[in-house]
C-alpha positions as CSV (number, residue, x, y, z in Angstrom):
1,X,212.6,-51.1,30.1
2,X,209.1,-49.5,29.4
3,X,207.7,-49.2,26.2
4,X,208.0,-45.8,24.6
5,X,204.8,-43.7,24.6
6,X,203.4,-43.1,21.1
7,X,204.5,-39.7,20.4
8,X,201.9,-36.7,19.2
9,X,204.3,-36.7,15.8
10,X,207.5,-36.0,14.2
11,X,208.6,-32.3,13.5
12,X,206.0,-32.2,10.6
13,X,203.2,-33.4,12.9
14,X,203.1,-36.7,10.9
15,X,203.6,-39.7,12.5
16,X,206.1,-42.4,11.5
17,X,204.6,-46.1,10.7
18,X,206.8,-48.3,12.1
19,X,208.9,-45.6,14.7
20,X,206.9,-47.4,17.6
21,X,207.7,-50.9,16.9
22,X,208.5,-53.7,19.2
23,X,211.9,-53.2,20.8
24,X,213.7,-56.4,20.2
25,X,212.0,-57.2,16.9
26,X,209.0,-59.5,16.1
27,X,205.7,-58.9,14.6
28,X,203.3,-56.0,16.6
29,X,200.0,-58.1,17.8
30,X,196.3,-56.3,18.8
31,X,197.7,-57.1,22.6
32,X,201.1,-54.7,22.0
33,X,198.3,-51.9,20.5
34,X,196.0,-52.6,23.5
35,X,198.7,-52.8,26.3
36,X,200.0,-49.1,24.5
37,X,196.2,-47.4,24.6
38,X,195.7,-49.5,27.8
39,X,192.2,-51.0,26.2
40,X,191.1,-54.3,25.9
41,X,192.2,-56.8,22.6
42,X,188.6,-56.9,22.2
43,X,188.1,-53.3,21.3
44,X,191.3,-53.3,19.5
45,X,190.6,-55.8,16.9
46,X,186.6,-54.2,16.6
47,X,188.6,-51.1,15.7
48,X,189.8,-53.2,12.5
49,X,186.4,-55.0,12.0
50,X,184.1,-53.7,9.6
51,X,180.7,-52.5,11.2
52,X,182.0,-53.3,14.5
53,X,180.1,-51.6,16.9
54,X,183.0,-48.9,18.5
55,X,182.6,-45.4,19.4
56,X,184.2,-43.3,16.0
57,X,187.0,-41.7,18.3
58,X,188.3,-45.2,20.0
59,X,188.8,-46.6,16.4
60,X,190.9,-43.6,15.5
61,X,193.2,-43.7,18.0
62,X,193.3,-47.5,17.4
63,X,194.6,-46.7,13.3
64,X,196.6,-44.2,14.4
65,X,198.4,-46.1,16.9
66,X,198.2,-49.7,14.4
67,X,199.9,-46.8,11.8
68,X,202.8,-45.8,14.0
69,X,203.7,-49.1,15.6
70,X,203.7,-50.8,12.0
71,X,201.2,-52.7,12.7
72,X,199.7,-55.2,10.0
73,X,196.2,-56.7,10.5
74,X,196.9,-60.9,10.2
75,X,194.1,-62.2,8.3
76,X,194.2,-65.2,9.5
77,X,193.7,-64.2,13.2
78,X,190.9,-62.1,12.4
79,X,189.3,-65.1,10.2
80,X,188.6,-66.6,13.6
81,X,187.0,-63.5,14.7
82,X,184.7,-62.7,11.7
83,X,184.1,-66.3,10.3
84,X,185.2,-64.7,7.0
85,X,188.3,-65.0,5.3
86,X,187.9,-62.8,2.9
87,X,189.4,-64.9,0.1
88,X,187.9,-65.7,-3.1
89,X,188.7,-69.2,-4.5
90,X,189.5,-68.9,-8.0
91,X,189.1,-72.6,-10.1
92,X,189.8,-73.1,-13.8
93,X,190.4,-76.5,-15.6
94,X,191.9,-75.2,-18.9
95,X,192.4,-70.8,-19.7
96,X,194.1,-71.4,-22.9
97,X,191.5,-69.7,-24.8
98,X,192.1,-66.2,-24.7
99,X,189.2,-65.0,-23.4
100,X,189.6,-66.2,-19.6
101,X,193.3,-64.8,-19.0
102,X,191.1,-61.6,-20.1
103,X,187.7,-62.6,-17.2
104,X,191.2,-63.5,-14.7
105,X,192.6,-59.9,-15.0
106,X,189.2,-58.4,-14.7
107,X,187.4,-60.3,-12.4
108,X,190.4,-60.1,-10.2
109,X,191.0,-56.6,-9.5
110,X,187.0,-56.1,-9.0
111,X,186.9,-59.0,-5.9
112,X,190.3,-56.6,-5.0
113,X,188.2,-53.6,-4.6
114,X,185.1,-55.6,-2.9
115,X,188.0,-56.7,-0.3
116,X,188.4,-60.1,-1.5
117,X,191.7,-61.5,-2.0
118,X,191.6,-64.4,-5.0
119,X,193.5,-68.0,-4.6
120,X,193.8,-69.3,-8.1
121,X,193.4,-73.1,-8.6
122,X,194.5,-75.3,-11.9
123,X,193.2,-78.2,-13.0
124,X,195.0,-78.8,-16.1
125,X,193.9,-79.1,-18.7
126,X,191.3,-81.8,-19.2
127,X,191.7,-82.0,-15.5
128,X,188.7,-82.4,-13.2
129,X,187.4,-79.3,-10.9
130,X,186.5,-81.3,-8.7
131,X,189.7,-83.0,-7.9
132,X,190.6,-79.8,-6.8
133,X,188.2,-78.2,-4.8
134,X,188.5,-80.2,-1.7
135,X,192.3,-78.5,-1.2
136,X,190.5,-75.1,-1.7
137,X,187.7,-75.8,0.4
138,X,190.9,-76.3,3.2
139,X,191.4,-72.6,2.9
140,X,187.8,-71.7,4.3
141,X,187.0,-69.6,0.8
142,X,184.4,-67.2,1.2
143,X,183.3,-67.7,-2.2
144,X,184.5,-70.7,-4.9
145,X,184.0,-69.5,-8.5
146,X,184.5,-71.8,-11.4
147,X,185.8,-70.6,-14.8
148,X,186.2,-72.7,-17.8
149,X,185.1,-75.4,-16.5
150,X,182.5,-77.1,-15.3
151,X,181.5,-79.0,-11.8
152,X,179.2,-82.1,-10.3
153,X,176.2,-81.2,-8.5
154,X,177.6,-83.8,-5.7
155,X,180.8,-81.3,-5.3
156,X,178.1,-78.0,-5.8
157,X,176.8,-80.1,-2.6
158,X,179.9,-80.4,-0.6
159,X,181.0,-77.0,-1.1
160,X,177.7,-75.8,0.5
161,X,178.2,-78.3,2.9
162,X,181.4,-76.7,4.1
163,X,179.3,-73.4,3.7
164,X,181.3,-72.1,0.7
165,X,178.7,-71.2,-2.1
166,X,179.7,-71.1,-5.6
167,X,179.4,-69.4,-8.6
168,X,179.4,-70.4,-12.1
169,X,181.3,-68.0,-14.5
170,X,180.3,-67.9,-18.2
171,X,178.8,-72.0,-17.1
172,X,175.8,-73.2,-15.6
173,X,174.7,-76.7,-14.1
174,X,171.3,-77.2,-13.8
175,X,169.2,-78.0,-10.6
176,X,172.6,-77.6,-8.5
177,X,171.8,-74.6,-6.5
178,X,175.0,-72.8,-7.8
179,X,175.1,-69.4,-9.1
180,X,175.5,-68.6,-12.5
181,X,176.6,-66.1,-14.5
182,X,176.6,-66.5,-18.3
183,X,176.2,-64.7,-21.7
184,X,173.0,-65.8,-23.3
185,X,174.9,-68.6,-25.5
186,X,171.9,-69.8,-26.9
187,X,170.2,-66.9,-28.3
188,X,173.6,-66.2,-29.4
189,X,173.6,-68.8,-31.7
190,X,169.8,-68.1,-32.8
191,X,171.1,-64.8,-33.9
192,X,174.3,-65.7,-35.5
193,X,171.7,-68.2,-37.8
194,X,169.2,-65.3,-38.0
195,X,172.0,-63.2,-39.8
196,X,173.2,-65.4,-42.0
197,X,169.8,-66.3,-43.3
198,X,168.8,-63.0,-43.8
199,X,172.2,-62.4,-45.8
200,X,171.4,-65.5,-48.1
201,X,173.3,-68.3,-46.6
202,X,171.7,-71.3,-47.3
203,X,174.0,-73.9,-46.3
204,X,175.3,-73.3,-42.6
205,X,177.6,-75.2,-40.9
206,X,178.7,-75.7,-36.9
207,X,182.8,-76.6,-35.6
208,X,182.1,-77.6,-31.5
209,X,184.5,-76.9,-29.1
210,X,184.4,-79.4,-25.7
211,X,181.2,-81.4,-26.8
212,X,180.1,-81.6,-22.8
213,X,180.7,-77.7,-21.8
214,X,177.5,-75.6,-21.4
215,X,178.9,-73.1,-23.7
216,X,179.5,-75.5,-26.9
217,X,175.9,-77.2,-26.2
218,X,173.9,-74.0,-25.7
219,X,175.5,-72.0,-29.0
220,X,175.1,-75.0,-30.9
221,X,170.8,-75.3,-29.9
222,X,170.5,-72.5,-30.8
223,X,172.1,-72.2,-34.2
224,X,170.4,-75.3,-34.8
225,X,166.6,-74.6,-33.6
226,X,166.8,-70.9,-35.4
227,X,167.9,-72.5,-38.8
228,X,165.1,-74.8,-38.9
229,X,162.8,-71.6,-37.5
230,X,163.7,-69.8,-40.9
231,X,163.3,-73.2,-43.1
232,X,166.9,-74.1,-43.5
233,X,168.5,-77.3,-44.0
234,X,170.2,-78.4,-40.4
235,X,173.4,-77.1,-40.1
236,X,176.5,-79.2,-40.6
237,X,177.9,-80.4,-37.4
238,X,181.8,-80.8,-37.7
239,X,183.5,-81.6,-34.1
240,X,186.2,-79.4,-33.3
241,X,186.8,-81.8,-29.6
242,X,188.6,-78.4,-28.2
243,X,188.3,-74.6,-27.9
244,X,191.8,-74.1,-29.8
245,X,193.3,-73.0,-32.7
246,X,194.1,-76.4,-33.7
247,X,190.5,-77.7,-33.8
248,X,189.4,-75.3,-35.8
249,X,192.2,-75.2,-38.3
250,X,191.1,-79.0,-38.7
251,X,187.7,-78.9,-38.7
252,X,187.3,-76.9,-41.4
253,X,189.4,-79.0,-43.6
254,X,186.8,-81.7,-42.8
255,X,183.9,-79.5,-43.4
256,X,184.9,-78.6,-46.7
257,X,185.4,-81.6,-48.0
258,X,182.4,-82.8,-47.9
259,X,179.9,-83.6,-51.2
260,X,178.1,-80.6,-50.0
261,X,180.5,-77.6,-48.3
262,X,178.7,-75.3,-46.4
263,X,178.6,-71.2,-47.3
264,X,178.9,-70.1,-44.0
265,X,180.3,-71.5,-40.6
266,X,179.6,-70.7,-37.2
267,X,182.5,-71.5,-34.5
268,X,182.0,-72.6,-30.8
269,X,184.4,-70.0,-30.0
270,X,186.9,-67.1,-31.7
271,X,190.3,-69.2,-31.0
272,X,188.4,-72.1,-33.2
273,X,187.2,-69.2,-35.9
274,X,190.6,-68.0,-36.5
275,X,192.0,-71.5,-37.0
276,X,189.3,-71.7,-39.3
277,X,190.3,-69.0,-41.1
278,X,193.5,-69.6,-41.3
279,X,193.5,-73.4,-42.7
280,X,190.5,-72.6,-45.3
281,X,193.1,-69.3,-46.8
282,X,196.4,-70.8,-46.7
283,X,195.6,-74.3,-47.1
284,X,192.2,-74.3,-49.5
285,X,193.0,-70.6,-51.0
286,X,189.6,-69.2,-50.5
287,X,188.6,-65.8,-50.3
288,X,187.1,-64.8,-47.2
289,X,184.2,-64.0,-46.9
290,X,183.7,-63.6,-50.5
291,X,183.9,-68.2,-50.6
292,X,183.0,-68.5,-47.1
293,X,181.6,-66.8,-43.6
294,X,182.8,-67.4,-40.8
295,X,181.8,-66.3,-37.8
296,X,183.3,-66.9,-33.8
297,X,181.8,-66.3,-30.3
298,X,183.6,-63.9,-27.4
299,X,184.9,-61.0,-29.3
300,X,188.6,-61.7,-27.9
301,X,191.4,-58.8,-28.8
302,X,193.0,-60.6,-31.4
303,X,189.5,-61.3,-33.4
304,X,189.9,-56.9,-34.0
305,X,193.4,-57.6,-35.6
306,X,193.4,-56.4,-39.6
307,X,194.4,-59.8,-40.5
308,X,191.5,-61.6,-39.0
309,X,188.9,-59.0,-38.7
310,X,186.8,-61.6,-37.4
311,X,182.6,-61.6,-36.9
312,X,182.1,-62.6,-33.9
313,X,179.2,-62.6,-31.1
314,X,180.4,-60.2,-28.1
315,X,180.6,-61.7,-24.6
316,X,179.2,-58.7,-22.3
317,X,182.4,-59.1,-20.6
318,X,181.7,-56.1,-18.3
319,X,177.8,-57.1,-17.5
320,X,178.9,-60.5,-16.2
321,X,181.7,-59.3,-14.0
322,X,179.3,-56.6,-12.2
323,X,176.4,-59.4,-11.9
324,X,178.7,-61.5,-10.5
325,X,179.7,-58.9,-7.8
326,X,176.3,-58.3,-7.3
327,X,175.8,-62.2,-7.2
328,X,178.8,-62.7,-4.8
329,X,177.5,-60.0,-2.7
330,X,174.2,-61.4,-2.0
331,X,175.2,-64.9,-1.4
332,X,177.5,-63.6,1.5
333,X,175.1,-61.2,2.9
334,X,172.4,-64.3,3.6
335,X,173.6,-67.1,4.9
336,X,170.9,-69.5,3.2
337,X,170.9,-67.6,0.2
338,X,169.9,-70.0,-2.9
339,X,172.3,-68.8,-5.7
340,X,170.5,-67.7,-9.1
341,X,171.2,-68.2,-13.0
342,X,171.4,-65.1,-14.8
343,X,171.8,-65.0,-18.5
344,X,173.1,-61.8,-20.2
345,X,172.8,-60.9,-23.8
346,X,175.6,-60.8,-26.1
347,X,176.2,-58.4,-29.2
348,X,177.1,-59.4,-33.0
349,X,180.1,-57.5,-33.7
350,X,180.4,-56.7,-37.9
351,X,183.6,-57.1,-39.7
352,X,184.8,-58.7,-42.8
353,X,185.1,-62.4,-42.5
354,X,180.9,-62.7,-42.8
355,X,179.4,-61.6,-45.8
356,X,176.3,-59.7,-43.8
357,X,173.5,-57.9,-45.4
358,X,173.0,-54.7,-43.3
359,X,169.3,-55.4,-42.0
360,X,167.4,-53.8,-39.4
């Protein structure tokens, strides 16, 4: 029996997606839209290809007829055609700090609108990335980006190799070739220094996060370098081993025990502040910050809550996600395109767990 003719429409006009659909059952393929217009597969699947070269009136009637028949574009197929498979390789090692699930719900619906679909790969935590790029490199990702965690330069290599690039979120490898996008963590940490200096902090202390992460390293410098700029002792360095609650709840324990306790503490992150601040209230009955600042990086949702009210250094959350696009963008549009570090600058965010003279 002959295949129905697509019909001009239904008694509205409109035409039905799905009324023209394979007798029988089974999926509709570019070939049952080109055998129904009686044009080539070629022309058919340039109708759904973008900047295709097609005459404007041949790709209508190829969506209008892909509309009625029900017909659903396989990616997969098309990959073949275009060489792109429009999927976005998402790889994390550990998201328990608050801040990422935040950069995940973000970040994901912007690759959404740039018609990337995302593929999200775990680690575990203290996992290694690169244990687990090789399976995403299987799936022909147009783009690998790495979150909370970091990577080797030999598997920044390979994933070039397979002509992947990658892009480093809120992290940075030098000499790699990999993209990066990051908030400026170091001057960060100059300014955190800078403002408890100028509030008369005299004895500053630092809790680290994960000793070997760009993030911990590049806050720490630079709390460091600015407190011996301004003629300060060196800060205290307490490790913290982790970006969690738990660190810091211990940490500061440690810290002020010491012969010498500091005034003021700066945090590798606000998940290690607030256990900070929790542990040096409950357990050591200080006031806060009337005893002690303390002050956290990222600016996460629950460092606003009344009962934390946390200082804190503001990620430019925003910023990094449209640089990345941008970023992400470029990379695809050049085929040897050599990816860049950019370094945004973050924003001290005022509220009562520092004791901070207002200073220009």
């Amino acid at each position: 029996m002959a295949r129905d003719k697509l019909p001009a429409g239904g008694a509205d006009g409109k035409r039905r997606p799905g009324a023209g659909s394979r007798r029988g059952g089974g999926r509709i393929t570019v070939r049952d839209i080109a055998d129904e217009l009686g044009i080539s597969v070629a022309t058919v699947s340039r109708a759904f290809t973008k900047d295709a070269v097609i005459a404007d009136e041949t790709r209508q009637r190829v969506l209008e007829a892909a509309e009625f028949m029900g017909y659903q574009p396989n990616p997969f197929a098309r990959s073949l055609i275009t060489r792109r498979s429009q999927i976005a390789g998402l790889v994390a090692a550990d998201i328990t700090n608050p801040f990422y699930p935040e950069v995940l719900v973000h970040l994901t619906k912007r690759l959404q609108e740039a018609g990337l679909q995302t593929m999200l790969f775990f680690a575990g935590q203290g996992g290694k990335v690169d244990d687990v790029l090789p399976t995403l490199l299987q799936y022909s990702p147009d783009i690998a980006i790495v979150l909370a965690a970091t990577m080797s330069s030999a598997m920044v290599s390979s994933c070039h190799e397979a002509g992947t690039p990658v892009l480093l979120f809120n992290r940075y490898v030098p000499g790699t070739g990999a993209a990066a996008v990051c908030c400026d963590n170091y001057r960060g940490g100059r300014l955190v220094a800078e403002m408890l200096a100028k509030s008369g902090h005299h004895r500053l202390a630092y809790i680290t996060g994960l000793s070997d992460t760009s993030t911990n390293l590049d806050r720490m410098r630079g709390f460091i370098e600015a407190s011996g700029d301004l003629g300060l002792p060196a800060p205290a360095i307490e490790e913290g081993g982790r970006f969690s609650y738990e660190a810091g709840y211990d940490a500061i324990k440690r810290l002020l025990d010491r012969q010498r306790p500091p005034d003021a503490v700066f945090c590798a992150n606000d998940i290690v502040a607030i256990g900070a601040l929790d542990a040096a209230r409950r357990e050591l009955g200080l006031s806060i910050p009337r005893d002690l600042s303390i002050i956290g990086f990222d600016d996460i949702p629950m460092a606003a809550w009344p009962s934390y009210s946390l200082t804190t250094v503001r990620q430019p959350l925003n910023a990094m996600i449209d640089v990345s696009l941008d970023e992400i963008e470029r990379l695809l549009r050049g085929k040897d395109a050599v990816g860049e570090e950019h370094f945004l600058p973050g924003r001290l965010i005022r509220r009562s767990s520092a004791r901070l003279e207002e200073v220009e």
